[in-house]
VEXVEXPA-21151 format. One line per 10 residues: for each residue x, z negated, y negated of C-alpha. Coordinates in nm, 4 decimals, decimal comma. Each point is the difference from the previous one (the first is absolute). Layout:
N
X:Z:Y | ... .
end
This chain:
258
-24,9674:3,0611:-10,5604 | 0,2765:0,1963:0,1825 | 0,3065:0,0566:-0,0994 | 0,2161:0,2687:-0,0408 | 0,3781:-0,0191:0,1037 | 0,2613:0,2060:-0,1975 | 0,2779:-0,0560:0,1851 | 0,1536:0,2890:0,0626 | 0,1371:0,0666:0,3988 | 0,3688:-0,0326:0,0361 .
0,1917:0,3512:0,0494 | 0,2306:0,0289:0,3168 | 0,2839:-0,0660:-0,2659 | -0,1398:-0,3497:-0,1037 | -0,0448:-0,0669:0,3327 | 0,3217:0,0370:0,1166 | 0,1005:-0,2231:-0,2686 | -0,2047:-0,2712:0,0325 | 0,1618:-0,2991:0,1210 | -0,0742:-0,0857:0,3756 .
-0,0672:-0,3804:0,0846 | -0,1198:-0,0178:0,3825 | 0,0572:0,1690:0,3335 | -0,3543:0,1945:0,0312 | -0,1258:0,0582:-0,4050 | -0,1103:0,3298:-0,0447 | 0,2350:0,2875:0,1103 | 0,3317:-0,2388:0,0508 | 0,2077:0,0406:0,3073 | -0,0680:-0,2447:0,2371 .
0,2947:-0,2557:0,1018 | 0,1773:0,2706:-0,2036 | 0,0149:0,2742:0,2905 | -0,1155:0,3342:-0,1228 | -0,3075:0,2173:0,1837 | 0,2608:0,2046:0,1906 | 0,1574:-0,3576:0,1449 | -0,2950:-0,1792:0,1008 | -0,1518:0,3053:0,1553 | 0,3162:0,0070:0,2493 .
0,0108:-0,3952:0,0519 | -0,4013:0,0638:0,0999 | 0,1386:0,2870:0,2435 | 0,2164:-0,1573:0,1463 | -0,1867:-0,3200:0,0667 | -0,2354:0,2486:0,2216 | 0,3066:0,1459:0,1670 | 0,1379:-0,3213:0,0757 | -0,3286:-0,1037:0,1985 | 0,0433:0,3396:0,1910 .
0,3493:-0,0695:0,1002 | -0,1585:-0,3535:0,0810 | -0,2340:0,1116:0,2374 | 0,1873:0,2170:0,1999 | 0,2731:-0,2669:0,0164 | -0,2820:-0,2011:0,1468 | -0,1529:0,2193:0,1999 | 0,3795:0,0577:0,1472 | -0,0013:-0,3906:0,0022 | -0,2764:-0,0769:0,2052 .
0,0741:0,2685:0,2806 | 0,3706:-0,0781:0,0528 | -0,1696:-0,3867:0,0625 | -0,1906:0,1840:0,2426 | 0,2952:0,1347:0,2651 | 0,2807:-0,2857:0,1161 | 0,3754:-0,0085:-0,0794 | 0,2431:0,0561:0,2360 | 0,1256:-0,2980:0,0941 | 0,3615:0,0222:0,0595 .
0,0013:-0,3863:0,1355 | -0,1507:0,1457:0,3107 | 0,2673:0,1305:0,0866 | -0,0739:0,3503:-0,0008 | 0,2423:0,3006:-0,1085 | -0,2041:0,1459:-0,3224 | -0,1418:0,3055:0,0695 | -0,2779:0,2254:-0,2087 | -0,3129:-0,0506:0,1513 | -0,3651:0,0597:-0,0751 .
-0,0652:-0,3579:0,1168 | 0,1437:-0,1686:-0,3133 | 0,0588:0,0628:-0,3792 | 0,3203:0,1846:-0,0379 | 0,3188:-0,2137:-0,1463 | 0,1142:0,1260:-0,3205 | 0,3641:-0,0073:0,0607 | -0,0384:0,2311:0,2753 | -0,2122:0,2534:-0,1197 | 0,1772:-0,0276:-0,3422 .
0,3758:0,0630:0,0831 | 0,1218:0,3001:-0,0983 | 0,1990:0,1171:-0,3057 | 0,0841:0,3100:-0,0808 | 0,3829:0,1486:0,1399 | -0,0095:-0,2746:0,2731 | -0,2056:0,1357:0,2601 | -0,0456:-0,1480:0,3210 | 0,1378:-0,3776:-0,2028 | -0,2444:-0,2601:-0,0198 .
0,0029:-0,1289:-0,3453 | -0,3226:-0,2164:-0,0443 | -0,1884:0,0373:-0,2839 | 0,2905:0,0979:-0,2335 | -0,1097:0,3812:-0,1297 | -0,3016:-0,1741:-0,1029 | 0,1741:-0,3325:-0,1893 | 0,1842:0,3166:-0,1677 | -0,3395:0,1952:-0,0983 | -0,0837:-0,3563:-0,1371 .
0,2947:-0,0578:-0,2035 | -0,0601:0,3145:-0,1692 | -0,2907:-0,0356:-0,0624 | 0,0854:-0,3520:-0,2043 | 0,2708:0,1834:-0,1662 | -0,2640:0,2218:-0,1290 | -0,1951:-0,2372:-0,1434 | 0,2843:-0,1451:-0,1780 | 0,0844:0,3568:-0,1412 | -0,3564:-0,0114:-0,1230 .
-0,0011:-0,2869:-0,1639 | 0,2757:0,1010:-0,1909 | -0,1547:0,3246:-0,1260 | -0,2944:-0,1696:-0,1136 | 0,2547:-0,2284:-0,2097 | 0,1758:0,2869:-0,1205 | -0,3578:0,1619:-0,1265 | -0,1016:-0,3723:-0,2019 | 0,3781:0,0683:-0,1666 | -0,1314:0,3518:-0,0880 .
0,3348:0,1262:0,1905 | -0,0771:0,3480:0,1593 | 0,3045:0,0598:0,1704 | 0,0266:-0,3328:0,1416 | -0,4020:0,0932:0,0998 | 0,1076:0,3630:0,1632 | 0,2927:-0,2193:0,1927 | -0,2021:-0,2514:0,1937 | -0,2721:0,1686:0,0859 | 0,2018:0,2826:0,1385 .
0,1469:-0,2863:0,1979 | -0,3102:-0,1067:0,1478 | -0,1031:0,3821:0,0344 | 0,3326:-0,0029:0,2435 | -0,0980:-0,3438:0,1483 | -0,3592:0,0801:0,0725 | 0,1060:0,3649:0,1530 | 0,2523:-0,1696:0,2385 | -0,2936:-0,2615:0,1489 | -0,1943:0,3055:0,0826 .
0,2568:0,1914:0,1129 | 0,0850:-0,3080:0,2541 | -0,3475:-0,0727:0,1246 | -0,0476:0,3332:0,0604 | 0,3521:-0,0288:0,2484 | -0,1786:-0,3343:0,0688 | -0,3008:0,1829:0,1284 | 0,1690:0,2761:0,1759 | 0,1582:-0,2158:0,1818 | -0,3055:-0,2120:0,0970 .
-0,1689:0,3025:0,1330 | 0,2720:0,1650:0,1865 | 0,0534:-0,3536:0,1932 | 0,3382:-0,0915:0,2114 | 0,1442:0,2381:0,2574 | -0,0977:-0,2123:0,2788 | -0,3834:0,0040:-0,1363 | -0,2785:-0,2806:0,1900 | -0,1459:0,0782:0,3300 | -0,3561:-0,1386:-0,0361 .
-0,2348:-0,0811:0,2538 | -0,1261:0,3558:0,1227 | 0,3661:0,0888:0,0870 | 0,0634:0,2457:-0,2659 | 0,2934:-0,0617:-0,2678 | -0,0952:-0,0205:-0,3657 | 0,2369:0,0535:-0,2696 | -0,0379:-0,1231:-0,3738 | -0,3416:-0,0576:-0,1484 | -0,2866:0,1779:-0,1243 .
-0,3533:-0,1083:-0,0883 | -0,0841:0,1077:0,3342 | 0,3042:-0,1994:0,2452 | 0,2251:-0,2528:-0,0736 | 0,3021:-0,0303:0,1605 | 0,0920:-0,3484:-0,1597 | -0,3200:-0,1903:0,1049 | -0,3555:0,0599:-0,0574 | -0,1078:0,3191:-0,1592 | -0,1990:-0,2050:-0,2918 .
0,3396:-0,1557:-0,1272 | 0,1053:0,3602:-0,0630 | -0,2819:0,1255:-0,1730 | -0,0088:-0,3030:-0,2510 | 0,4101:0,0592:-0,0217 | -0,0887:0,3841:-0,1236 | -0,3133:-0,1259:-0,2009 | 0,1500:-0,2836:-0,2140 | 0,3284:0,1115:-0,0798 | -0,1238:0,3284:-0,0843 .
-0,2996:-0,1009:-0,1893 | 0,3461:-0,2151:-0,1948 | 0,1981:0,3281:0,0077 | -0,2774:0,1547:-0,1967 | 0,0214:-0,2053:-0,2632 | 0,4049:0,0396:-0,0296 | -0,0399:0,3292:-0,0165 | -0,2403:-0,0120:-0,2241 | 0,1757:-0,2565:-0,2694 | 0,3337:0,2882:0,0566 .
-0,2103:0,2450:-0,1441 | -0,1253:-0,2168:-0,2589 | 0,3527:-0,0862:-0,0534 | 0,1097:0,3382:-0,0354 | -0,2602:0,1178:-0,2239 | 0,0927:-0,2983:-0,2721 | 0,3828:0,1326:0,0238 | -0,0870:0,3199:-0,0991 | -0,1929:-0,1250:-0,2592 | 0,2569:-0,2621:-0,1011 .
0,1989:0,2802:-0,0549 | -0,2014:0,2277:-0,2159 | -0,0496:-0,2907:-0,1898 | -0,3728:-0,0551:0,0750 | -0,0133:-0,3229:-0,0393 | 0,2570:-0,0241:-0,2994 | -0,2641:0,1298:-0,1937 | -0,2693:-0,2218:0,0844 | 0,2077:-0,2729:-0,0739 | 0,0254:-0,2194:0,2874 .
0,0636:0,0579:0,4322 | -0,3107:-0,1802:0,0869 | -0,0465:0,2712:0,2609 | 0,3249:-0,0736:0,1779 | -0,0934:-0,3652:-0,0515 | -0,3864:0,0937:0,1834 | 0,2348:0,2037:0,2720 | 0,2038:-0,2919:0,0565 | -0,3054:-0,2398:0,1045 | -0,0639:0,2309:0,2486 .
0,3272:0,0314:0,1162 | 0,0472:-0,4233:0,0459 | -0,3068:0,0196:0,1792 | 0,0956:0,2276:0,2206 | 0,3143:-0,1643:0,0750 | -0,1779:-0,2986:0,0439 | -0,2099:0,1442:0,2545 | 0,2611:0,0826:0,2105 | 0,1126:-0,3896:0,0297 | -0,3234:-0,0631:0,1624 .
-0,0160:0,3553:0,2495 | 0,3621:-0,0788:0,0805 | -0,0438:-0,3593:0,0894 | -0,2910:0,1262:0,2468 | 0,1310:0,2725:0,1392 | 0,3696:-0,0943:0,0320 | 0,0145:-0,3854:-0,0045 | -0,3435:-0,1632:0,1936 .
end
């Protein structure tokens, strides 16, 4: 004989009150990260294998061309016969023209860049305090922190393209000055195009986390998120932010340090 149940199903209010007991049992957060959280942790787990394959893609060409090797002897010199040396190509800084200053705009693009995750951090403290102004304050911060790095790389990149005065005489005779994706005037052309590839694809995504960072100020301040009761957005924002700082660890130490 069957029987009949007459339990009656729970309403979304009873269901929100019933107590939870494990990680995955029906409808509870997993690990306690909302929808919104884990669907950015999951993005940026497949942006961090992009970032990893062009890193080794940049890898395993740069093993393919020799280093100069200043034991030789040899006065350095940019040539399409070796991989170019950072602290030459990477000199510049901005007021000091025609001074050599190796790789220090770009320790100072880096140090902003940490400053502005620190900022970050701080807003997303502010937002678990429920403090808006303190909110508004940081991230306007890292608004100002982010908008400098891109300002500087794109000096950093202007300068990259419009090369030294003196420019490389390669093997055909004629003089080539800065780089494109077409010459190179620091070394072989492919060392360029992976320059302009990688750190753009990277610029992308601080440009990207600015305007992210600019919408949830303006919504900090119309208190948006005041009345949904918590700044899990800005928190959300914030992952993306750290990873894109972290990112730049890894495309700095390629580029700038190996």
């Amino acid at each position: 004989m069957s029987t009949i149940s007459t339990t009656q199903p729970l309403s979304s209010a009873d269901a929100a009150d019933r107590p939870r007991s494990g990680n995955w049992d029906g409808g509870n957060e997993p690990f306690k990260a909302s929808y919104g959280k884990l669907m950015m942790w999951f993005f940026l787990l497949s942006d961090a294998f992009t970032f990893a394959a062009f890193l080794t893609t940049y890898g395993l060409i740069r093993h393919r061309y020799p280093a100069f090797d200043a034991a030789a002897g040899k006065v350095f010199e940019f040539s399409t016969a070796y991989w170019p040396v950072p602290d030459k190509v990477f000199d510049g800084f901005p007021g000091l023209h025609g001074q050599s200053v190796p790789l220090g705009f770009v320790a100072l693009m880096t140090m902003i860049l940490i400053f502005s995750s620190v900022t970050m951090v701080l807003a997303v403290e502010a937002g678990h305090r429920m403090d808006k102004k303190d909110v508004q304050k940081w991230l306007l911060w890292t608004i100002l922190f982010g908008a400098t790095f891109l300002g500087s790389q794109a000096w950093e990149w202007s300068h990259f393209i419009h090369g030294t005065d003196e420019g490389t005489k390669m093997l055909d005779g004629t003089t080539v000055y800065g780089a494109n994706l077409a010459v190179n005037q620091y070394g072989p052309v492919l060392f360029a195009d992976l320059f302009f590839f990688i750190t753009g694809f990277h610029g992308t995504h601080v440009f990207s986390g600015v305007c992210l960072l600019v919408w949830s100020f303006i919504a900090t301040t119309n208190g948006t998120f005041e009345k949904r009761g918590h700044y899990e957005m800005v928190e959300k924002i914030g992952l993306y932010w750290h990873f894109v700082d972290l990112v730049w660890v890894f495309v700095f130490t390629f580029f700038y340090l190996v």
